[in-house]
PDB file of N, CA, C and O in Angstrom:
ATOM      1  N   UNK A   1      43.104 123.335  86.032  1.00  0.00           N
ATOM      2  CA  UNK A   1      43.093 123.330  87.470  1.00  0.00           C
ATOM      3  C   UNK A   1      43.974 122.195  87.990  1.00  0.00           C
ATOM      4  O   UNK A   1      44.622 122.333  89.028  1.00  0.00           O
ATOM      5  N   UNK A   2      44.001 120.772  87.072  1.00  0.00           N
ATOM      6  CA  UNK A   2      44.867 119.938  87.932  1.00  0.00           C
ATOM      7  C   UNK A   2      46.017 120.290  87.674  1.00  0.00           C
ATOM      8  O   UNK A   2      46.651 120.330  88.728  1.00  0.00           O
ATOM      9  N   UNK A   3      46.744 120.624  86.654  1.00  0.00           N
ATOM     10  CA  UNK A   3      47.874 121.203  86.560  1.00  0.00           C
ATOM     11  C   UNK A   3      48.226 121.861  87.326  1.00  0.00           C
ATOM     12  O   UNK A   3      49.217 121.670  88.030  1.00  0.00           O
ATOM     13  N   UNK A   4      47.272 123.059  87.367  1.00  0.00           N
ATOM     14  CA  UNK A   4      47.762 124.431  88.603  1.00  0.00           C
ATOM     15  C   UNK A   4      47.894 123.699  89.864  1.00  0.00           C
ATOM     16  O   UNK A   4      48.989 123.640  90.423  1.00  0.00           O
ATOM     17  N   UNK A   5      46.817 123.119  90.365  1.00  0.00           N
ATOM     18  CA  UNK A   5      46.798 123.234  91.914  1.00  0.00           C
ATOM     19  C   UNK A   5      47.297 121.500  92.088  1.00  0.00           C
ATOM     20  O   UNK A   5      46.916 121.006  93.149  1.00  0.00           O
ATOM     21  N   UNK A   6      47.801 120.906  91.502  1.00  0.00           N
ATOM     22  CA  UNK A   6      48.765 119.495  91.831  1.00  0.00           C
ATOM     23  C   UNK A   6      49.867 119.743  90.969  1.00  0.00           C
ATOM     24  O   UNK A   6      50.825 119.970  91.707  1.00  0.00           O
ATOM     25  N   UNK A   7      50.204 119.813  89.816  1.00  0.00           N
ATOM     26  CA  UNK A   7      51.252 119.353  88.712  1.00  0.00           C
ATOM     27  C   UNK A   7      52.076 120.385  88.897  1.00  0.00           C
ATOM     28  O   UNK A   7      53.203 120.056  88.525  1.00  0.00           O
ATOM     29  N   UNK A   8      52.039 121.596  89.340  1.00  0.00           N
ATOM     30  CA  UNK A   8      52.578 122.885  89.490  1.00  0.00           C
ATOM     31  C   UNK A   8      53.803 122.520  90.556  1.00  0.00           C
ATOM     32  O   UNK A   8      54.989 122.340  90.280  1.00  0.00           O
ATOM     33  N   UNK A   9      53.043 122.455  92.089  1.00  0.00           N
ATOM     34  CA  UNK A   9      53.866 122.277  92.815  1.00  0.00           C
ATOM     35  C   UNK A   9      54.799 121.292  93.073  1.00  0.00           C
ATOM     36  O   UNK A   9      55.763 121.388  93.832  1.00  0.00           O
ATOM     37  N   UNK A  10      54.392 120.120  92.253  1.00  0.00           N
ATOM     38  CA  UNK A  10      55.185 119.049  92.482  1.00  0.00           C
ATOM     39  C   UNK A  10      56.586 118.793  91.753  1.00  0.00           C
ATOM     40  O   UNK A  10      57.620 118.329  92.234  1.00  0.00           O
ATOM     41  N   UNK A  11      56.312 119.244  90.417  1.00  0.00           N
ATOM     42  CA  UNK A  11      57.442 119.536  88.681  1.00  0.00           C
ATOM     43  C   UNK A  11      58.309 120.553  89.261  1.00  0.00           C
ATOM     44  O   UNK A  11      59.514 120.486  89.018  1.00  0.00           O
ATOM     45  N   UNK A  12      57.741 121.710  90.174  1.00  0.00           N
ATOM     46  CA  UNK A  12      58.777 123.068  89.256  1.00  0.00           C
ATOM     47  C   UNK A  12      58.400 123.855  90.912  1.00  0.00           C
ATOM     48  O   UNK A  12      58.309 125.069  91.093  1.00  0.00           O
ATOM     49  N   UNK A  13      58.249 122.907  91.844  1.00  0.00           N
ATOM     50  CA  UNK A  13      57.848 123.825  92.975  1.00  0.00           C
ATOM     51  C   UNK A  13      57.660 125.059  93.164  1.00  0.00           C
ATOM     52  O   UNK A  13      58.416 126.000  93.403  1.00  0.00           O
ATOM     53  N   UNK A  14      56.364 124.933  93.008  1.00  0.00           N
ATOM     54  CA  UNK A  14      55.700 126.380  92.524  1.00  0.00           C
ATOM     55  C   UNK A  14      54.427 126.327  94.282  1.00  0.00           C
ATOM     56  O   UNK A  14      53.870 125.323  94.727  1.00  0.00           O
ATOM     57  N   UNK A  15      54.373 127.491  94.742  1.00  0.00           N
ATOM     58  CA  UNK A  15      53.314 127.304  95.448  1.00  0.00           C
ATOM     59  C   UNK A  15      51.883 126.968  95.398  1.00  0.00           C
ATOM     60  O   UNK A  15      51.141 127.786  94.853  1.00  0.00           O
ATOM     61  N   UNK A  16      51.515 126.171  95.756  1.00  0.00           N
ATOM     62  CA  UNK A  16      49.656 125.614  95.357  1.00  0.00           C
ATOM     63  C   UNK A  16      49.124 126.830  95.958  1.00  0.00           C
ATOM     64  O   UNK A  16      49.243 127.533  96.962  1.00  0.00           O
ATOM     65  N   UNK A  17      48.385 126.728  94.701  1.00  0.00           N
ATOM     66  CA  UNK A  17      47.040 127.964  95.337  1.00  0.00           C
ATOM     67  C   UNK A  17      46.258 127.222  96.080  1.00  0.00           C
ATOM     68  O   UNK A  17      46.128 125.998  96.044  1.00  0.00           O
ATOM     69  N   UNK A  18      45.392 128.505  97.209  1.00  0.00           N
ATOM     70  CA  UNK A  18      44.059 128.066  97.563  1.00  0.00           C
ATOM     71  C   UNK A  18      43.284 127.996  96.773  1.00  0.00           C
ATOM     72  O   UNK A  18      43.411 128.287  95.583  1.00  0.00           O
ATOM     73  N   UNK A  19      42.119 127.492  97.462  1.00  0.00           N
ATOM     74  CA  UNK A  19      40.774 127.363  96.948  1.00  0.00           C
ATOM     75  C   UNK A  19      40.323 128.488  96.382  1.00  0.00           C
ATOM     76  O   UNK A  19      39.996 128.454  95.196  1.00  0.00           O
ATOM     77  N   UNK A  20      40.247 129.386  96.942  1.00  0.00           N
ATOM     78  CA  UNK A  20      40.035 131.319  96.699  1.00  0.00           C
ATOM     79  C   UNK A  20      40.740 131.172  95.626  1.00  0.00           C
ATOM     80  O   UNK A  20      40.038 131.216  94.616  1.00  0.00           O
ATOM     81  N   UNK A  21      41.902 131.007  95.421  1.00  0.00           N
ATOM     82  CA  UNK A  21      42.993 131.488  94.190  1.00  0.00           C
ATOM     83  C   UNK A  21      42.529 130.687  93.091  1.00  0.00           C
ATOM     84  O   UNK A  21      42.576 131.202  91.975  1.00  0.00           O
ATOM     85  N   UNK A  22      41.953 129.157  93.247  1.00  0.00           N
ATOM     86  CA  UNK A  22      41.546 128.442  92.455  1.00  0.00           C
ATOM     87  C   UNK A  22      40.231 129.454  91.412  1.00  0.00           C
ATOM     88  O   UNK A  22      40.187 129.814  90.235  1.00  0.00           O
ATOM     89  N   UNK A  23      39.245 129.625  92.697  1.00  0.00           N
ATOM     90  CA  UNK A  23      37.850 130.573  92.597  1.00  0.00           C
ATOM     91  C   UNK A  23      38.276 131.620  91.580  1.00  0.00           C
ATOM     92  O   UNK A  23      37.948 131.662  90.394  1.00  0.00           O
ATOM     93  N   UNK A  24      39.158 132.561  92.328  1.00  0.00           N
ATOM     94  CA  UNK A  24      39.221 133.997  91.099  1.00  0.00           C
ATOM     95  C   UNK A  24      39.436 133.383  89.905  1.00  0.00           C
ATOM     96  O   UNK A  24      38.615 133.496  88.995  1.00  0.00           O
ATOM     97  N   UNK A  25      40.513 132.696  89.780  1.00  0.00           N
ATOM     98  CA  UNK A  25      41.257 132.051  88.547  1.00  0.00           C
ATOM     99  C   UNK A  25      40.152 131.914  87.803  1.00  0.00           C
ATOM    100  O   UNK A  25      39.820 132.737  86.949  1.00  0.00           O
ATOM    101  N   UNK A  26      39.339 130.585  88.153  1.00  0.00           N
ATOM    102  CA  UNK A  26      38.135 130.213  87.276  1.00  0.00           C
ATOM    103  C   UNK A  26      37.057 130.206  87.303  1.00  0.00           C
ATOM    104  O   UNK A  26      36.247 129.341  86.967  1.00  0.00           O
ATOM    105  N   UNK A  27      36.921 131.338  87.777  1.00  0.00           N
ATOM    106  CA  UNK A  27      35.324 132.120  87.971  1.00  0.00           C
ATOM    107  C   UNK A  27      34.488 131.591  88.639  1.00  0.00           C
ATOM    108  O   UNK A  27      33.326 131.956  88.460  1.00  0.00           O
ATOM    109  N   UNK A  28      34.811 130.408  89.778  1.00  0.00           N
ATOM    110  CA  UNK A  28      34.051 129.413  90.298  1.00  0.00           C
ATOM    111  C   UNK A  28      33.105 130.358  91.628  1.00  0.00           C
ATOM    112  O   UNK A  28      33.378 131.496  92.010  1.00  0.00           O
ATOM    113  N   UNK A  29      32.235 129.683  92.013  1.00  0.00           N
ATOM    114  CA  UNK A  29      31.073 130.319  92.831  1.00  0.00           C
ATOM    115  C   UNK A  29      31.619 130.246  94.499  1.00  0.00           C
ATOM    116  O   UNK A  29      31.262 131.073  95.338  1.00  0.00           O
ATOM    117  N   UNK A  30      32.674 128.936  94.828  1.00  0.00           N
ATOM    118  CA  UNK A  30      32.699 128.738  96.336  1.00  0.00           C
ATOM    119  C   UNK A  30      33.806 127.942  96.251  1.00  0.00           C
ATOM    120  O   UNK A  30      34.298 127.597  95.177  1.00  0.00           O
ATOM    121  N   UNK A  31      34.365 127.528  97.689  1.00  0.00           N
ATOM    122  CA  UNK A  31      35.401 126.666  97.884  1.00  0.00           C
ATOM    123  C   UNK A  31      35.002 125.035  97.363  1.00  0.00           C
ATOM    124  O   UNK A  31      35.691 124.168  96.825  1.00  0.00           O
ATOM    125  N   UNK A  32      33.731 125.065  97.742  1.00  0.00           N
ATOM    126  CA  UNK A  32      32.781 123.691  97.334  1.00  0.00           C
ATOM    127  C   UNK A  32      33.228 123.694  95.486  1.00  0.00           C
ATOM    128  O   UNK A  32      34.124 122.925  95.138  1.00  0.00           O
ATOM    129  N   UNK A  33      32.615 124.495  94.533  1.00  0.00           N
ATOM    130  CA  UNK A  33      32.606 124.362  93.791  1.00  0.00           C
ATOM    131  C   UNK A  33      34.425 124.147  93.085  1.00  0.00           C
ATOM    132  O   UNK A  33      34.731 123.742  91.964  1.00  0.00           O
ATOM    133  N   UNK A  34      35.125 124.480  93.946  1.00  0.00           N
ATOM    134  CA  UNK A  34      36.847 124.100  93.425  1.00  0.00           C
ATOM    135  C   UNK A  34      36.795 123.285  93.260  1.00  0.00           C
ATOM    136  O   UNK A  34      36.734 122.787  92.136  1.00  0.00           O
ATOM    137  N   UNK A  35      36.787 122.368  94.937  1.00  0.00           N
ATOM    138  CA  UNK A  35      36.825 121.408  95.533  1.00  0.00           C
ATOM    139  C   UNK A  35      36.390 120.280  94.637  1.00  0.00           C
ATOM    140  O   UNK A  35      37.109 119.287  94.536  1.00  0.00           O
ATOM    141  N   UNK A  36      35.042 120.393  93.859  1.00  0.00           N
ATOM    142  CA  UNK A  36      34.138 119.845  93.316  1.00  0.00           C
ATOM    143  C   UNK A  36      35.170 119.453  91.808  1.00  0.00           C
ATOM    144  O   UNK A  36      35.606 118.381  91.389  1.00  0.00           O
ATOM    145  N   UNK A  37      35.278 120.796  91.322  1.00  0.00           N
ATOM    146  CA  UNK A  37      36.079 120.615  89.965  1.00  0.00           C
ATOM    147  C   UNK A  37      37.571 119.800  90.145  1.00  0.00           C
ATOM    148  O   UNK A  37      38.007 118.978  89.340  1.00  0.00           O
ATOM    149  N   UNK A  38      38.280 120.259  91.474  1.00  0.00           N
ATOM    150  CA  UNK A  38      39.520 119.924  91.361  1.00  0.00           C
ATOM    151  C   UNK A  38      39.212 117.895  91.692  1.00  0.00           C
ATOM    152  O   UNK A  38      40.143 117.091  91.663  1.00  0.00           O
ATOM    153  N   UNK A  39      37.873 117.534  91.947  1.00  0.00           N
ATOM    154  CA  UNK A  39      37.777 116.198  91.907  1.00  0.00           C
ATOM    155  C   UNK A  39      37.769 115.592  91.078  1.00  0.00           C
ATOM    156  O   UNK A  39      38.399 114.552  90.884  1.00  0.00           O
ATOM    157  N   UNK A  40      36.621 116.446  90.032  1.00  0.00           N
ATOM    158  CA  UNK A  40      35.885 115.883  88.731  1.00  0.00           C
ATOM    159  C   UNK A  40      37.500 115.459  87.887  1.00  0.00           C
ATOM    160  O   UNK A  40      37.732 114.290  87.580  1.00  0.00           O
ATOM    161  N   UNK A  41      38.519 116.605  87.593  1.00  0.00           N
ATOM    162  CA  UNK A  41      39.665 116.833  87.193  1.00  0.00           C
ATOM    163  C   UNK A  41      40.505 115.949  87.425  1.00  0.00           C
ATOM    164  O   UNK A  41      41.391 115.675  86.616  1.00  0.00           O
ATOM    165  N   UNK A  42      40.356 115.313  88.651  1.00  0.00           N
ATOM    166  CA  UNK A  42      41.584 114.088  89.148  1.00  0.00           C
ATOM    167  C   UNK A  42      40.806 112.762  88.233  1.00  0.00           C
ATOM    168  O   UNK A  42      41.435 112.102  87.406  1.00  0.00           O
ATOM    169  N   UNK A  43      39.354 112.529  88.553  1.00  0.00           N
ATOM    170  CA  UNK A  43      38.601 111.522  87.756  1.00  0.00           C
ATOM    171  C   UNK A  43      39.201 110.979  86.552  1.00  0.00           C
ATOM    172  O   UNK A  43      39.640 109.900  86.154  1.00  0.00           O
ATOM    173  N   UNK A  44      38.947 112.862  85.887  1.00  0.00           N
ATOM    174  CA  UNK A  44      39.095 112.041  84.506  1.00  0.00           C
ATOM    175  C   UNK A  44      40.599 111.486  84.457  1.00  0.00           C
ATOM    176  O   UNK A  44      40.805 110.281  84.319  1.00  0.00           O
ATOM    177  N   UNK A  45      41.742 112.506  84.588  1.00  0.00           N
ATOM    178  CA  UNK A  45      42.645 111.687  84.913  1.00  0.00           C
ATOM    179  C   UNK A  45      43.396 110.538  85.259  1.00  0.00           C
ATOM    180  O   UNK A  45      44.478 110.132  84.835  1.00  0.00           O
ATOM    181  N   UNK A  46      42.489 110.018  86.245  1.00  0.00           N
ATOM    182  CA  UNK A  46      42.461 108.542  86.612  1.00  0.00           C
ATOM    183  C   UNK A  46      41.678 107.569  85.382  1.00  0.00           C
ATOM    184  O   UNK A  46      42.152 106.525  84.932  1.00  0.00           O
ATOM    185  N   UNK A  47      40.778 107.997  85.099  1.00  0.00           N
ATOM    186  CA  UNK A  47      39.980 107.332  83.648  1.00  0.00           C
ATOM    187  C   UNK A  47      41.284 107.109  82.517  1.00  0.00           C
ATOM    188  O   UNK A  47      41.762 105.994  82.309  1.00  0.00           O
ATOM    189  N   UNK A  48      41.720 108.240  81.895  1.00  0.00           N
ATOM    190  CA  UNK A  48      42.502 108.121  80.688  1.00  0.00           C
ATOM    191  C   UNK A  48      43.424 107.404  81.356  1.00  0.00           C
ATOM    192  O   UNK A  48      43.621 106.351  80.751  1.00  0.00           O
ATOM    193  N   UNK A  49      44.368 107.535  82.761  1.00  0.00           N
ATOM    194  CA  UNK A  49      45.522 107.056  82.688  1.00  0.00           C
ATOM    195  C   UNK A  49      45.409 105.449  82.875  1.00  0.00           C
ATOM    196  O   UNK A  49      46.401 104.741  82.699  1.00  0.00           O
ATOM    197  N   UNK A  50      44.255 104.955  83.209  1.00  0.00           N
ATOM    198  CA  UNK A  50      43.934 103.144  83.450  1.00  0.00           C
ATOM    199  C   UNK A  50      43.583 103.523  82.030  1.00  0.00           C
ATOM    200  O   UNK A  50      44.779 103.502  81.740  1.00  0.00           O
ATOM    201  N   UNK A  51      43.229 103.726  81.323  1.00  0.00           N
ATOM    202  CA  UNK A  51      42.607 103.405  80.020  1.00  0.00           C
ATOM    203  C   UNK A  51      44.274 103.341  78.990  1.00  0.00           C
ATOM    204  O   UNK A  51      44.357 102.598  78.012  1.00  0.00           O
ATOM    205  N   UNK A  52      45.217 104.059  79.352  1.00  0.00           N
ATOM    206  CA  UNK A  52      46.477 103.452  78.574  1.00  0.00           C
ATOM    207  C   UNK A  52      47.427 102.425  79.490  1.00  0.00           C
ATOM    208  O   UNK A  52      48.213 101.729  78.847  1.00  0.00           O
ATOM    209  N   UNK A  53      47.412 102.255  81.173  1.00  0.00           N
ATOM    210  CA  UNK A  53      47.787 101.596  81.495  1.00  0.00           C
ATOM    211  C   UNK A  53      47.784 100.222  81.209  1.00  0.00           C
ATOM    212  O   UNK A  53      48.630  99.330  81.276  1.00  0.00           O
ATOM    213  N   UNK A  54      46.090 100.321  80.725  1.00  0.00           N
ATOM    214  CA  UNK A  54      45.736  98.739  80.299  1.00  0.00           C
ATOM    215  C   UNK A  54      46.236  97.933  79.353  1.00  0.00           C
ATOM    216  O   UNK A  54      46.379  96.713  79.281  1.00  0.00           O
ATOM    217  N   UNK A  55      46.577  99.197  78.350  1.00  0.00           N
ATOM    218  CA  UNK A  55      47.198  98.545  76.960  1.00  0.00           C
ATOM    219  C   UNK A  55      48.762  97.962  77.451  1.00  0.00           C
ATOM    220  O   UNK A  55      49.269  97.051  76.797  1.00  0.00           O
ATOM    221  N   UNK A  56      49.469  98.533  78.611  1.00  0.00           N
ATOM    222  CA  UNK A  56      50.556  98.012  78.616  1.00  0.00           C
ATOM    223  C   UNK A  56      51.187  96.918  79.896  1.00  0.00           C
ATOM    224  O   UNK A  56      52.328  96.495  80.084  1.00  0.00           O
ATOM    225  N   UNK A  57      49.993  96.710  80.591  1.00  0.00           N
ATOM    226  CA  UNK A  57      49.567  95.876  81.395  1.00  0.00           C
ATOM    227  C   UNK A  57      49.904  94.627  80.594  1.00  0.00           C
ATOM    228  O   UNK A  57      49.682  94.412  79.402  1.00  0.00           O
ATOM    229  N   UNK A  58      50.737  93.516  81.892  1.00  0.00           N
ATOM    230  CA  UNK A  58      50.743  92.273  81.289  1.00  0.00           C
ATOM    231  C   UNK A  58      51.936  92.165  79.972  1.00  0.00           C
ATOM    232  O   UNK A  58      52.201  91.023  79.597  1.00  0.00           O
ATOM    233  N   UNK A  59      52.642  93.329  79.284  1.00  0.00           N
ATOM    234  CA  UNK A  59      53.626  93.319  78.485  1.00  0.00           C
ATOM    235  C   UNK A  59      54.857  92.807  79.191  1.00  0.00           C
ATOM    236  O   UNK A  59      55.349  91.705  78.947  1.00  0.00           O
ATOM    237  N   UNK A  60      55.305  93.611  80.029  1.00  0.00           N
ATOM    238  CA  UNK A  60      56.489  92.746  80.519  1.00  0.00           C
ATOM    239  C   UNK A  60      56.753  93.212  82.144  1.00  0.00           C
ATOM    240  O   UNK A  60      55.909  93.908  82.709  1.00  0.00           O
ATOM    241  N   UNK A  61      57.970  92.778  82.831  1.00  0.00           N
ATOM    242  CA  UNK A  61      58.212  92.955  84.099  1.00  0.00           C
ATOM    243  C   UNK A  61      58.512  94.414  84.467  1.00  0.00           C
ATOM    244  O   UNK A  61      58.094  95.057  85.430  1.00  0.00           O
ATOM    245  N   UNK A  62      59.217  94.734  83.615  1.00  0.00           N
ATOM    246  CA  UNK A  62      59.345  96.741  83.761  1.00  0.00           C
ATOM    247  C   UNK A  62      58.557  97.147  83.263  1.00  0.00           C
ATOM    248  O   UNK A  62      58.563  98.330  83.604  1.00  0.00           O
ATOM    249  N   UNK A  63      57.490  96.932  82.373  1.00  0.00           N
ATOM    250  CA  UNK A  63      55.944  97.841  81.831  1.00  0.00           C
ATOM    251  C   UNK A  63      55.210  97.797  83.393  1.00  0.00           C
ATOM    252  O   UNK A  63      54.536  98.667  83.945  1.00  0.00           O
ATOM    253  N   UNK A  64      55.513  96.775  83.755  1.00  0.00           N
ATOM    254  CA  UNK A  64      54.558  96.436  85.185  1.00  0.00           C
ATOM    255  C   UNK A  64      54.892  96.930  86.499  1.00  0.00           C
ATOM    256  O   UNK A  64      54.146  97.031  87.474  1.00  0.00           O
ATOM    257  N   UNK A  65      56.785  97.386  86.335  1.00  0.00           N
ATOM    258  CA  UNK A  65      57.317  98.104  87.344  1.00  0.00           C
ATOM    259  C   UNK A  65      56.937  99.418  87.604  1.00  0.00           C
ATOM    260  O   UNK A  65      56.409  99.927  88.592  1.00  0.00           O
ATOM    261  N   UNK A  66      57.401  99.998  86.240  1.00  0.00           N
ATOM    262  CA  UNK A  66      56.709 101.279  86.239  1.00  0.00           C
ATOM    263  C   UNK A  66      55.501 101.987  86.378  1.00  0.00           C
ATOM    264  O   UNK A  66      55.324 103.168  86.678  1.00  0.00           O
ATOM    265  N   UNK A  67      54.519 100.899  86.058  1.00  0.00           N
ATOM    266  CA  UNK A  67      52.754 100.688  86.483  1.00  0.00           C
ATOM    267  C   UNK A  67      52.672 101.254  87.497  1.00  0.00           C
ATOM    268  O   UNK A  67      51.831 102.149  87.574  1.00  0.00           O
ATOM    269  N   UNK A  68      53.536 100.936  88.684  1.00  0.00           N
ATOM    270  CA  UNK A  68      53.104 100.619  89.833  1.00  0.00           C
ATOM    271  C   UNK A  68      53.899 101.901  90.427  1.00  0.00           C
ATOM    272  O   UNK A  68      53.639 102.546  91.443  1.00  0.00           O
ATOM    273  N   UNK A  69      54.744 102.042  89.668  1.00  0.00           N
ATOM    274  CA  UNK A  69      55.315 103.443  90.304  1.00  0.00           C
ATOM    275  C   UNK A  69      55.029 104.659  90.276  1.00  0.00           C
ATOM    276  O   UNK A  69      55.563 105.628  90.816  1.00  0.00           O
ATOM    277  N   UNK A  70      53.970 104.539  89.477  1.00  0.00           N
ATOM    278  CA  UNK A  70      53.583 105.498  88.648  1.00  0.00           C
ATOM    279  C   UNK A  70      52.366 105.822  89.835  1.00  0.00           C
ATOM    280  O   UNK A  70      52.242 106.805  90.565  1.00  0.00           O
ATOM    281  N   UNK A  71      51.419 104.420  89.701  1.00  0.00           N
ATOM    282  CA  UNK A  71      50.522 104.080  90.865  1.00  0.00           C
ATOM    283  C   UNK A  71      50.570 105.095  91.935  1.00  0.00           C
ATOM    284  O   UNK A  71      49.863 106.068  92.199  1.00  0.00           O
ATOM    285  N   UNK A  72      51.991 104.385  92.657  1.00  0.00           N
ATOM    286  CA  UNK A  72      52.161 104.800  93.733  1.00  0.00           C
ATOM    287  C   UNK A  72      52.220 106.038  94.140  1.00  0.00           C
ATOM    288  O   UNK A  72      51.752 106.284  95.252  1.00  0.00           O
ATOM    289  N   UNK A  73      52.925 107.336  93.187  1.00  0.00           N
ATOM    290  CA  UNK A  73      52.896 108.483  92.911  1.00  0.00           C
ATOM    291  C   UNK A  73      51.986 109.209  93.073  1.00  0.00           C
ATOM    292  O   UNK A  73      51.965 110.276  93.687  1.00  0.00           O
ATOM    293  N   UNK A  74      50.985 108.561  92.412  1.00  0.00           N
ATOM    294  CA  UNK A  74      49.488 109.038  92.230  1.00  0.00           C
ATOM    295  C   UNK A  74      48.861 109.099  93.477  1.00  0.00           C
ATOM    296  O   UNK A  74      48.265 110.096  93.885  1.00  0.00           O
ATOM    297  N   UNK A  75      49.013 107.816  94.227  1.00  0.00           N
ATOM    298  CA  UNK A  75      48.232 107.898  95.211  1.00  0.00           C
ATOM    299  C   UNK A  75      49.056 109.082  96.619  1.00  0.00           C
ATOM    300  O   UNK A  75      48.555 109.511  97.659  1.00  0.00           O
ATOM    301  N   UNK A  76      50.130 109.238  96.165  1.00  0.00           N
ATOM    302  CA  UNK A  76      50.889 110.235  96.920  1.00  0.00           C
ATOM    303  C   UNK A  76      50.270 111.451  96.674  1.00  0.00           C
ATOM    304  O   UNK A  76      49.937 112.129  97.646  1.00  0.00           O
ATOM    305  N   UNK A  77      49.980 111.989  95.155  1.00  0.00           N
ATOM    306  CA  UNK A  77      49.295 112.775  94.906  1.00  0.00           C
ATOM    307  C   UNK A  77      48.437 113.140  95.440  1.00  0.00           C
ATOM    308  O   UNK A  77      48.542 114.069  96.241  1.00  0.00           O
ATOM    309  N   UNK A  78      47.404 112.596  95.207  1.00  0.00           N
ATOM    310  CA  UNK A  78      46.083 112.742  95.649  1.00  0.00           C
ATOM    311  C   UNK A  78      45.983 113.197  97.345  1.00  0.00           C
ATOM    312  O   UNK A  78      45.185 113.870  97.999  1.00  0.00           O
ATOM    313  N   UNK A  79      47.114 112.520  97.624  1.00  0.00           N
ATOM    314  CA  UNK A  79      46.635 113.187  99.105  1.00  0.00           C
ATOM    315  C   UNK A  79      47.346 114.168  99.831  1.00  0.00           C
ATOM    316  O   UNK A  79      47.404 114.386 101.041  1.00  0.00           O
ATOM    317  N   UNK A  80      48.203 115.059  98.264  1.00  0.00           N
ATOM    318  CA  UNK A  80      48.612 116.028  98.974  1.00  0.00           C
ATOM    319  C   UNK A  80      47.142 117.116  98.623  1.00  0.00           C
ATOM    320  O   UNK A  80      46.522 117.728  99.492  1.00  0.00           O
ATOM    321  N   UNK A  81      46.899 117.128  97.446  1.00  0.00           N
ATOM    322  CA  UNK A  81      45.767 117.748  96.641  1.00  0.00           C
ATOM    323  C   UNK A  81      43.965 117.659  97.923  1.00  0.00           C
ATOM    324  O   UNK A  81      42.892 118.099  97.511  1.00  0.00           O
TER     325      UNK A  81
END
């Protein structure tokens, strides 16, 4: 789901599905329950990607540039999603 409905449109501009399109796709019960998954989905995401950021945190001035660009992206993300 994060792939489809964020990583899709952003890589290879592809149109984001709705919520509905999310639903048929993955057999989900309601817009709530997308909504719900397409959160849980960003979570973990955010979990693994601080969990390798950390290792390269503090290495040098461009490990730390790119940190942040990366960051920043993300938080662009999220609020197209």
């Amino acid at each position: 789901m994060f792939r489809i409905r964020l990583l899709e449109p952003i890589f290879n501009d592809a149109a984001q599905l709705s919520y509905d399109q999310l639903i048929d796709q993955f057999g989900l019960k309601s817009p709530t329950d997308a909504s719900n998954t397409l959160l849980s989905t960003k979570r973990i995401f955010k979990a693994h990607l601080s969990k390798v950021t950390e290792e390269y945190a503090g290495q040098d001035a461009t490990a730390a540039i790119e940190i942040q660009a990366l960051e920043d992206f993300l938080v662009r993300l999220a609020k197209r999603g």
